[in-house]
C-alpha positions as a printed NumPy array, in Angstrom:
array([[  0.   ,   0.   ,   0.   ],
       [  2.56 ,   2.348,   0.95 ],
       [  4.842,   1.712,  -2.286],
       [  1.976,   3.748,  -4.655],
       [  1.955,   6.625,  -2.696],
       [  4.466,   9.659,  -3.833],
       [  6.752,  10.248,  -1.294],
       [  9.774,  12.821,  -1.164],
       [ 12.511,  13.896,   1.466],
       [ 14.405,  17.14 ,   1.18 ],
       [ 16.827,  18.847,   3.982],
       [ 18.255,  17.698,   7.076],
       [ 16.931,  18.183,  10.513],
       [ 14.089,  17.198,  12.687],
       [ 11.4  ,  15.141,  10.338],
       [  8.743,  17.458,   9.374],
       [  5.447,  15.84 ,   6.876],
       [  3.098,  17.733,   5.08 ],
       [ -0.034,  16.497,   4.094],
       [ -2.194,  18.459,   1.538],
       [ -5.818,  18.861,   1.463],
       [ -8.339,  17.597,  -1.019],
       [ -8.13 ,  17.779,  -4.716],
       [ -4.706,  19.599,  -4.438],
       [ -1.552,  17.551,  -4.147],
       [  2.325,  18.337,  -2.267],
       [  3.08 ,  20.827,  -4.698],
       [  0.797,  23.597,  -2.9  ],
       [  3.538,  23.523,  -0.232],
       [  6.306,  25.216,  -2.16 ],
       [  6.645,  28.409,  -0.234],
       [  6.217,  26.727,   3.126],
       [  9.252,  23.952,   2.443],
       [ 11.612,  26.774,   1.588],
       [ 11.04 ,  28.67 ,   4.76 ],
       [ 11.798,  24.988,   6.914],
       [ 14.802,  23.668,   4.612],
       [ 17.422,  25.505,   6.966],
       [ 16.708,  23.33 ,  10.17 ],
       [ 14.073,  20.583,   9.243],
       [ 14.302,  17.69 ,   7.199],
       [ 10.759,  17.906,   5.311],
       [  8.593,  15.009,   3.645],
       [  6.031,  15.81 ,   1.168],
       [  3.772,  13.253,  -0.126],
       [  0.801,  13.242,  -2.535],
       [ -2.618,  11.486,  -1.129],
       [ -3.708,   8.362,  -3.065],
       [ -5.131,   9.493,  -6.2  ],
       [ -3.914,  12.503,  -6.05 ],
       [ -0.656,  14.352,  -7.767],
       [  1.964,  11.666,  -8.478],
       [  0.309,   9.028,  -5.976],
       [ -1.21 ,   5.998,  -7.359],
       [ -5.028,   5.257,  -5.967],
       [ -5.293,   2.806,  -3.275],
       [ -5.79 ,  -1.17 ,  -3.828],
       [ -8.197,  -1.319,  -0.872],
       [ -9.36 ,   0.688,   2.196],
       [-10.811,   4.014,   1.535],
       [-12.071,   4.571,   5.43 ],
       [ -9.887,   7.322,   7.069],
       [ -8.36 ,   4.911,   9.146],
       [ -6.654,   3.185,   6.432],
       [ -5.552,   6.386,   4.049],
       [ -3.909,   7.622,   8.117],
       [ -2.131,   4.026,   7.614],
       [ -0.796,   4.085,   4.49 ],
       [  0.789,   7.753,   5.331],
       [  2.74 ,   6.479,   8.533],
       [  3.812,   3.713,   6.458],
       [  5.447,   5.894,   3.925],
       [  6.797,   8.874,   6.352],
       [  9.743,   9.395,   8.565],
       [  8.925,   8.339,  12.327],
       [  8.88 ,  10.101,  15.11 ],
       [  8.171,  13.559,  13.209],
       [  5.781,  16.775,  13.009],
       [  2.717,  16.346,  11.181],
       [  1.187,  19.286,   9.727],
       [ -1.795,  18.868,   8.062],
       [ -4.335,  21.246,   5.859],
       [ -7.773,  20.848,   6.068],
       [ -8.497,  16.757,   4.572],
       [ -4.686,  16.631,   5.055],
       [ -5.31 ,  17.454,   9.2  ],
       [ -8.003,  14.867,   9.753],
       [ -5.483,  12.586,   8.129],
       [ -2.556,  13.854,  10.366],
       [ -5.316,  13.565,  13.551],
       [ -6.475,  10.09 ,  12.839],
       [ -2.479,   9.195,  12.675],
       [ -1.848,  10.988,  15.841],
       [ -4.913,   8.622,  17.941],
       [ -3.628,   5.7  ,  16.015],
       [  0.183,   5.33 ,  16.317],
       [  0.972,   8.298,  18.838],
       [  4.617,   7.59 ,  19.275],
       [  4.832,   9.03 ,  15.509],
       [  3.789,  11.98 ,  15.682],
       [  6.085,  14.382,  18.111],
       [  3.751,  17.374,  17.305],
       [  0.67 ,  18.316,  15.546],
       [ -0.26 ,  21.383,  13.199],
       [ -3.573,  21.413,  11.898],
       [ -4.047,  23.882,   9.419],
       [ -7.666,  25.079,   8.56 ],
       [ -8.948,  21.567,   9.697],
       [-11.275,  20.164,  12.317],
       [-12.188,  16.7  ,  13.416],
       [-15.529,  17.06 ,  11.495],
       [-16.015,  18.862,   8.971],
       [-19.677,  18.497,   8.313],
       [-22.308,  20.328,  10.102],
       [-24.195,  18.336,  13.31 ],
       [-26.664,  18.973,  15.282],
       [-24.316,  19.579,  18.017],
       [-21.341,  20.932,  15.841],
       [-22.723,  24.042,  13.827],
       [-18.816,  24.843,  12.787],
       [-18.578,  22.949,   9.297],
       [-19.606,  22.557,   6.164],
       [-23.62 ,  22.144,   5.342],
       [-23.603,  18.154,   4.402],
       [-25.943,  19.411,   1.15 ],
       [-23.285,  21.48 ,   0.16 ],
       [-20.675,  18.259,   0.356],
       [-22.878,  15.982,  -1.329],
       [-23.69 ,  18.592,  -4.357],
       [-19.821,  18.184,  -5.168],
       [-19.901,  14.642,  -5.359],
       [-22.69 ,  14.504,  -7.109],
       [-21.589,  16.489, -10.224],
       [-17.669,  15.03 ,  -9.899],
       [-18.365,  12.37 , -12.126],
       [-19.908,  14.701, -14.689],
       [-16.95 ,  17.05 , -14.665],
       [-14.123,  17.176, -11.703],
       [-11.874,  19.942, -13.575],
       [-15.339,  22.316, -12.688],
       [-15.749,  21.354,  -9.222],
       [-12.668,  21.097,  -7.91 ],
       [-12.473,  25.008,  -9.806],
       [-15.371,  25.768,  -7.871],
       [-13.459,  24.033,  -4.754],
       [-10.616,  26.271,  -5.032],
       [-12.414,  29.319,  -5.388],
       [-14.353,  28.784,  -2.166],
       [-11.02 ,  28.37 ,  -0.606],
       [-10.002,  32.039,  -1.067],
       [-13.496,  33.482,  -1.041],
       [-13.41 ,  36.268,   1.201],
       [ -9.377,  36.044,   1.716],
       [ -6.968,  39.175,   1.139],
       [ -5.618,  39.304,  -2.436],
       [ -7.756,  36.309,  -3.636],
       [ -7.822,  36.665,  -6.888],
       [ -4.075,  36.495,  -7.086],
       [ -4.625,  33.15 ,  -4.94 ],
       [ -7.364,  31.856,  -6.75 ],
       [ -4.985,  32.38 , -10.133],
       [ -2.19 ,  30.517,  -8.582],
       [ -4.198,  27.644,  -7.128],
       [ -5.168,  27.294, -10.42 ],
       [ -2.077,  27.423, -12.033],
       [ -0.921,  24.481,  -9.309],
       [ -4.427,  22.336,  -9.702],
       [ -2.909,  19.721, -12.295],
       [  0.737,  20.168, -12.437],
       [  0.769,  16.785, -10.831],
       [ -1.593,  15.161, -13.342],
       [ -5.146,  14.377, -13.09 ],
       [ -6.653,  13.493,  -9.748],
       [ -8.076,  10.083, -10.149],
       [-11.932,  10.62 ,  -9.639],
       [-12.848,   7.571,  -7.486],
       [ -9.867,   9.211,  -4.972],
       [-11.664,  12.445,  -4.913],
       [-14.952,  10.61 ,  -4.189],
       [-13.205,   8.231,  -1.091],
       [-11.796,  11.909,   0.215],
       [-15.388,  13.759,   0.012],
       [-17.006,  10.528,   1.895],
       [-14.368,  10.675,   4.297],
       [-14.821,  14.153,   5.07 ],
       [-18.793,  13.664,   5.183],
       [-18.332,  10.331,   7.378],
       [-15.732,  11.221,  10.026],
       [-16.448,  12.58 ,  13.311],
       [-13.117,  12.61 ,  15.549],
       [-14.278,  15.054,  18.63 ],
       [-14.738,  12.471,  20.889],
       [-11.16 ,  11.004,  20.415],
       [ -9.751,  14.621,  20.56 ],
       [ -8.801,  14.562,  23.729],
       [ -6.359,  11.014,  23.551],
       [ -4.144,  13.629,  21.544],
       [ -1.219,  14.122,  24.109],
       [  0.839,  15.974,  22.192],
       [  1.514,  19.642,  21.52 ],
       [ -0.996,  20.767,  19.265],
       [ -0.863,  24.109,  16.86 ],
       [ -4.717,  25.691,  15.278],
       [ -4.327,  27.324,  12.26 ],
       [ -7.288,  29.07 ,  11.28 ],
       [ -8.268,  31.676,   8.632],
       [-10.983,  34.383,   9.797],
       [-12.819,  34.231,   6.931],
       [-12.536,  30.299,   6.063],
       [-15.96 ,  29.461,   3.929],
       [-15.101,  25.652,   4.394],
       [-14.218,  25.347,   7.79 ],
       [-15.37 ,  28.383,  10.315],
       [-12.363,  29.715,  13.088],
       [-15.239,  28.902,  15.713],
       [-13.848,  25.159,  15.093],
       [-10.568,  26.552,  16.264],
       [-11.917,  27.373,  19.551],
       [-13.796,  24.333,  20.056],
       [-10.868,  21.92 ,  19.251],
       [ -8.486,  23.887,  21.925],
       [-11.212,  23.119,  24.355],
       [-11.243,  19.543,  23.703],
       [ -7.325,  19.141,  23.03 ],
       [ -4.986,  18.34 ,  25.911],
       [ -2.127,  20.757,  24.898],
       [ -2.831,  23.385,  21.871],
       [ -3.328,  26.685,  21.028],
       [ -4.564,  28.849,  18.637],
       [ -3.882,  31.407,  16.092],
       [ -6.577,  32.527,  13.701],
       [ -5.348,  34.82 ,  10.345],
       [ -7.312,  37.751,   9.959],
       [ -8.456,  38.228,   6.581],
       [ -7.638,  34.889,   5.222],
       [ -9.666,  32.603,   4.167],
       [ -9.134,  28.235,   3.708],
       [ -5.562,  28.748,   2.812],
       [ -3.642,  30.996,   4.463],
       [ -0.171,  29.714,   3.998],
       [ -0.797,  31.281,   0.316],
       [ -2.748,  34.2  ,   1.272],
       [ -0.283,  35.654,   5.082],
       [  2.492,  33.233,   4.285],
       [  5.496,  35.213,   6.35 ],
       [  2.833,  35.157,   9.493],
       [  1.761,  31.789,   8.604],
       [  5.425,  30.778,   8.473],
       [  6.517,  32.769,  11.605],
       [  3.778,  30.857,  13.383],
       [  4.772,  27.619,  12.419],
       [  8.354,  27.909,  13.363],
       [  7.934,  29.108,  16.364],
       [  5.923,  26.041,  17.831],
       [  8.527,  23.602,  15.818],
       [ 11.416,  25.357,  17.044],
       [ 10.128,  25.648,  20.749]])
């Protein structure tokens, strides 16, 4: 399982992996690799399905994409994870805890659809209008995707051009993949194993996020042992595009402490 997954190790240092979100693929972390190279040895890696990363033979649960990923990464390390990416990284730190040294979740949450209880996600009609129409025409809705990312962000159109520009420098996402990640995100419901995560634990939110509200920020520090938050005003689902020497100021400092 581990073998099809694109995998890559630059710099030496303290293990740092970065997981991307959905849709995208390791690329989008350009910027942020070049501000850890000096002190951190840094693994990208492109989800199955997506970028360079062959789809899975079997398993599409969260459980089992969170077990393919420690397979293929450096161990112990710092797992930072952006929004898909961080329920990824999450589910890795309540399964095999001794891997993961310390936690960034970046514009993530343990659920990202709306509950009864939970009113800081995504509407589940909203989620299941995407999957609906990927099989007509993925290129359009993961467009559409990327464009709610930086709604309502500083500078998004200059965002919105170069997410665009990254989207399929990778290749083609493989649709089925895109369709395990949008049931995973629709299925999974961590908050109740929140607080089993031990280690350090770093909340980075965007003020304006359309996908997944800063109010989640606040509610995960509650339930999380040892974390903190920092919320990017202005910015919306990606802010290590949109505040990147803030974004990457932040991050050091809690890998560096």
């Amino acid at each position: 399982m581990a073998s099809s997954l694109y995998t890559e190790t630059i710099g030496t240092g303290p293990d740092v992996v970065l997981v991307h979100g959905w849709g995208m693929h390791s690329g989008v972390w350009e910027d942020v690799v070049e501000a850890l190279l000096d002190h951190y040895r840094v693994t990208l890696l492109d989800l199955p399905g997506h970028g360079y990363s062959r789809s899975m033979a079997a398993g599409h649960a969260l459980n089992d994409l969170a077990a393919a990923l420690a397979a293929a990464t450096p161990s112990p390390a710092a797992w930072v994870g952006w929004s898909l990416g961080g329920l990824v990284a999450q589910q890795v730190a309540l399964a095999a805890p001794k891997r993961v040294s310390r936690l960034v979740l970046v514009n993530s949450t343990p659920c990202f659809v709306q509950r009864p209880d939970w009113l800081c996600g995504i509407a589940r009609p909203v989620l299941r209008r995407f999957a609906e129409e990927l099989r007509q025409d993925h290129r359009a809705v993961l467009k559409r995707f990327i464009a709610l990312e930086v709604h309502g962000s500083e500078h998004a159109g200059a965002q919105l051009h170069r997410l665009k520009a990254m989207l399929f420098q990778h290749g083609q996402p493989d649709v089925a993949a895109l369709e395990d990640g949008l049931a995973i995100l629709e299925a999974s419901d961590l908050r109740a194993e929140l607080p089993r995560i031990a280690c350090p634990t770093l909340l980075l939110m965007g003020q304006r996020d359309q996908l997944v509200p800063a109010a989640a920020g606040e509610a995960m520090r509650d339930l999380l042992p040892d974390a903190c938050l920092h919320v990017f005003p202005r910015a919306g689902h990606a802010p290590f595009f949109s505040h990147l020497p803030e974004f990457v100021a932040e991050l050091r400092a809690f890998l560096d402490a």
